[in-house]
N, C-alpha and C positions, 0 to 999 in steps of 0.2 A: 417666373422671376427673371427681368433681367440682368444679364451679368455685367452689359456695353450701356453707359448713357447715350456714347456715340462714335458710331463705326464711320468711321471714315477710309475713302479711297482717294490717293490724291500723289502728287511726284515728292519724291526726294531728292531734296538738293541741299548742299551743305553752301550756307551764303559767307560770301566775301563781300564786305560794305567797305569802301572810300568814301569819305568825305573830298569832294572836288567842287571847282567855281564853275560857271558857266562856260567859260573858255575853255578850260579841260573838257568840259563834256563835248562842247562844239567838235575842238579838236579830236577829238577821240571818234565821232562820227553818231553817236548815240544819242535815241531820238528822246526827247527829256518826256520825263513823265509817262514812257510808257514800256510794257514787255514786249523783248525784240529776241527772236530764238536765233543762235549761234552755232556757229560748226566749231571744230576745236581750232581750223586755222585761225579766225576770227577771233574766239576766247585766247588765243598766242598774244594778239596784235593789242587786242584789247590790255591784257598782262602789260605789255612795254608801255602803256601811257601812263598804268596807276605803280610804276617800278617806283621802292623807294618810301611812296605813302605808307602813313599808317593804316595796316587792317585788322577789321573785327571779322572774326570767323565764327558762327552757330551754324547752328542746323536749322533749316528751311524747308522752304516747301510749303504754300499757303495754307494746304489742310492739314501739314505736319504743325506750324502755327498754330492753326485751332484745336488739333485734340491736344498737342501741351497746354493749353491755355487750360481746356475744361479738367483736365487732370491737378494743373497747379490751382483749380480754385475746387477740389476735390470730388473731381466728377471720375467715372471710372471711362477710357477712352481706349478704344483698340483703332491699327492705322494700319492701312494696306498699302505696300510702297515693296520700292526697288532700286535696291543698288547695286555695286559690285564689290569684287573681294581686291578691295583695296584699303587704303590709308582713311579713306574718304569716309567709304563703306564702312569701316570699324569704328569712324567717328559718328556717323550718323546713327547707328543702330545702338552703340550705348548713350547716345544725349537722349533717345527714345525711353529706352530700359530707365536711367536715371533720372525722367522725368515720370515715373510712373505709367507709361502709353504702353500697352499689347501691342506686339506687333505680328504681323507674319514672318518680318525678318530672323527671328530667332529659331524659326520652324523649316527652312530652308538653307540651304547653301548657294551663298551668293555666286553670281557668273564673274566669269575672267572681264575686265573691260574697265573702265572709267564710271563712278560714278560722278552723278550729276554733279553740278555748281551752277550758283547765281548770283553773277559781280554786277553790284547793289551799289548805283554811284548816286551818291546823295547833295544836292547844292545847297546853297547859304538859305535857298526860303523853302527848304524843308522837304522838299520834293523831291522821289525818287525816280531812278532812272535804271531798267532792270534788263542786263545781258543774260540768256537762258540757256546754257550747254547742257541738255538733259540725258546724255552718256546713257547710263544704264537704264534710268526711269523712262527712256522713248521707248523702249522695250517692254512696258510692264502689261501685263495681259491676266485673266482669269484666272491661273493658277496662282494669285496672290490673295486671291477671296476663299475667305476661310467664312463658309456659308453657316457654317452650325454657330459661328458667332455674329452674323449679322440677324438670324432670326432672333437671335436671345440678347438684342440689341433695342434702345427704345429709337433713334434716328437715325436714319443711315446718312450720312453727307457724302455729294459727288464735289470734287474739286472742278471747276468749268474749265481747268488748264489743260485737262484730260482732252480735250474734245482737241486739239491738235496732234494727238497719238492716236491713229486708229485702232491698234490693239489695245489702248488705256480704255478708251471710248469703249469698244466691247467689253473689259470689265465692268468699267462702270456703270453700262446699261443692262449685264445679266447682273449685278449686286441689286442694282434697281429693281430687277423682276421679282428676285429671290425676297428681298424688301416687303415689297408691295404684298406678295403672298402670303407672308407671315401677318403682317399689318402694323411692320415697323414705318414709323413715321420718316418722310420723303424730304431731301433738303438737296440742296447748290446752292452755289453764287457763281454768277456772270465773269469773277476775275479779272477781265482787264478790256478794254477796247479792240486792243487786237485778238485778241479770241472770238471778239463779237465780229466784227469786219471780218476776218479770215477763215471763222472757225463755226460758223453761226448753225449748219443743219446737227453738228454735234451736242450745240449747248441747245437745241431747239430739244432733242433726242432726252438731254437728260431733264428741263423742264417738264416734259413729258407733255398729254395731250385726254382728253377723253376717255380715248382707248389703252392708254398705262396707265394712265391714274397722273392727278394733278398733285403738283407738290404739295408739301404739307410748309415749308419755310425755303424761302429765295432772299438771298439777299445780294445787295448792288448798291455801286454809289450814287449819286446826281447825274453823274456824266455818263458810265456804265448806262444807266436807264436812260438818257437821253439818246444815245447811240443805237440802245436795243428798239426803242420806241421809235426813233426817227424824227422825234418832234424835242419842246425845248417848255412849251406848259407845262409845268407842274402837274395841275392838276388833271389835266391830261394824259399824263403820266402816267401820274395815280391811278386812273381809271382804267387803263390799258393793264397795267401789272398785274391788279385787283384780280385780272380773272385768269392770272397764271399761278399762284397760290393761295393757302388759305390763308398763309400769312408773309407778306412783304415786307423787309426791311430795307428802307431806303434812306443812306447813311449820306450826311450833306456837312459834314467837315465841320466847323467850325459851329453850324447851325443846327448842329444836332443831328436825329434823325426822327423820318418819322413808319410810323408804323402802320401798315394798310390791314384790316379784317372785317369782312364781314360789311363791307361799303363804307366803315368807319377808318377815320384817318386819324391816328392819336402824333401829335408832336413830341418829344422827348427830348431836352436839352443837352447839348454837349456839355461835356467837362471845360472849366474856366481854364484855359493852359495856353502856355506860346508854344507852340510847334517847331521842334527842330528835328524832327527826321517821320517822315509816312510811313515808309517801311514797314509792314505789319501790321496796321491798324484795322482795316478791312475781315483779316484772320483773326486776330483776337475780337471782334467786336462780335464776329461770328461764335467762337470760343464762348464766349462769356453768356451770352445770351443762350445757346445750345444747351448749355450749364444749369443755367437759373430756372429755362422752361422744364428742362429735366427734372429736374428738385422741387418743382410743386408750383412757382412763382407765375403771376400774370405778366404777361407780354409788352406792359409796359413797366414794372419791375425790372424784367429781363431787358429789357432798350434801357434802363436807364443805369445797371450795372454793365451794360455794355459801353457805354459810352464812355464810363469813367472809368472802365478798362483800357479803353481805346484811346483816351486823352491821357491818359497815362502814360502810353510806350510812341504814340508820338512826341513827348515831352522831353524824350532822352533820345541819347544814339542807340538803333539796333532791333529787331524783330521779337524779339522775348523779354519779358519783365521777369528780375530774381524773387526768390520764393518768394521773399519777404514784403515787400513790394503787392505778391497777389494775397497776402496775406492782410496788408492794413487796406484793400479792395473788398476782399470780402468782408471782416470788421465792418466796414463802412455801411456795406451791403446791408449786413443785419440791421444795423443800426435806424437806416434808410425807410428798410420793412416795414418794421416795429414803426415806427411816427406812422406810417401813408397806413398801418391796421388801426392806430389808437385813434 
């Protein structure tokens, strides 16, 4: 019996989002559209350009995003993470608790220090731009794997942010092992471009290979796969992924996504929506899908309530969608079902 739909391992960060023009970002020094890791002098300097702006403050963290997601669409989710005994830290471990998510947090006592934050500058055509002070969570190591619940888990997910913490990266790949020999099902996502460029024999480590066992679900965007593959063909693409898990998802914004198994390539259409903030959308698409496969659903089922999760929380400002919200998603969900069974 499992007790976990999905254990995840992944950073804790409490996000701080601005809304800023291109000129502020310019100014500000920050490379648009992508994650850039910070020192705390840096996170100062940054602070004085967005003094003033309104801010939205949640809790973050891309795989903290996805197991809220599968929890608020009633999946049961445990999250391996780390922060510190601070303001931060007591924020981020009860938006955990109050979203339904297991944590290891509650089983430990947090360290003296700084937890993480991620100032989330967002411009007029929707695209985000992400400063990464990860304070406590650079620290987070194996004693955050609580193994008796990853075996009694049905997926494990690796965050691919890990792979620029070398002690994250060694949790991540003993939860992997500990994974694999239960014969809980294997997942990541690539995360961002600079993880790929800078970080690459890490996320190579958690795709895994022959001799650990291949994933069982990867998922990445257009450009994430164009970077990882080196080429810009599609379908070339596709064929390259194809044989790093069983199942690919390969998410293209506006045009949906499409889903790789088995040499078969299924399209799945995006949600009809104008985009005003990215923020999140990659994690919940992850979220929602992890969800759907858990619960019995086929794999383009699960892309297709991902998608309309995902075109969801890009449609508004912010990284999480309120209950209610995941509530007329699943509604929909069912609904969706029932026609593609009758």
């Amino acid at each position: 019996m499992s007790h976990h739909d999905v254990y995840a391992i992944g950073n804790a960060l409490v996000d701080s989002q601005y809304e800023v023009s291109d000129a502020q970002l310019q100014a500000a020094g920050v490379e648009k559209r992508h994650m850039t890791l910070i020192d705390a002098a840096r996170r100062t300097e940054l602070l004085s350009h967005v003094y003033g702006l309104p801010v939205l403050r949640a809790g973050g963290g891309s795989a903290g995003n996805t197991v809220v997601a599968v929890a608020q669409l009633g999946g049961k989710a445990f999250y391996s993470c780390r922060v510190a005994d601070d303001e931060l830290g007591e924020f981020y471990t009860q938006d955990l608790i109050s979203h339904g998510v297991a944590t290891n947090l509650t089983h430990t006592r947090a360290p003296q220090g700084q937890t993480g934050s991620c100032m989330v500058m967002v411009t007029p055509d929707a695209e985000r731009s992400m400063s990464t002070f990860l304070g406590a969570t650079a620290d987070i190591d194996a004693t955050a794997l609580h193994p008796h619940d990853i075996v009694k888990s049905k997926v494990y997910y690796m965050e691919g942010y890990l792979a620029a913490s070398p002690t994250g990266l060694d949790a991540a790949i003993k939860g992997r092992a500990i994974a694999r020999e239960a014969g809980v099902a294997l997942a990541t996502t690539l995360s961002d471009m600079t993880m790929i460029n800078f970080c690459r024999p890490g996320l190579d480590a958690m795709v895994g290979n022959a001799e650990t066992g291949r994933l069982d679900y990867l998922f990445c965007n257009e450009e994430e796969a164009q970077v990882w593959c080196g080429r810009k063909d599609l379908a070339q693409i596709c064929r390259q992924l194809s044989q790093q898990a069983r199942v690919v998802c390969l998410t293209r914004s506006a045009k949906g996504c499409v889903v790789l198994e088995g040499g078969q390539a299924t399209e799945v259409p995006a949600a009809q929506v104008k985009a005003i903030d990215t923020n999140g959308a990659g994690d919940m698409f992850a979220g929602a899908f992890l969800y759907a496969v858990t619960h019995g659903h086929n794999h383009a089922q699960a892309a297709w309530l991902a998608n309309q999760c995902a075109g969801r929380v890009v449609s508004q400002v912010g990284n999480r969608l309120p209950q209610d919200a995941m509530d007329q998603l699943k509604a929909s969900f069912a609904g969706f079902v029932a026609d593609s069974v009758a």
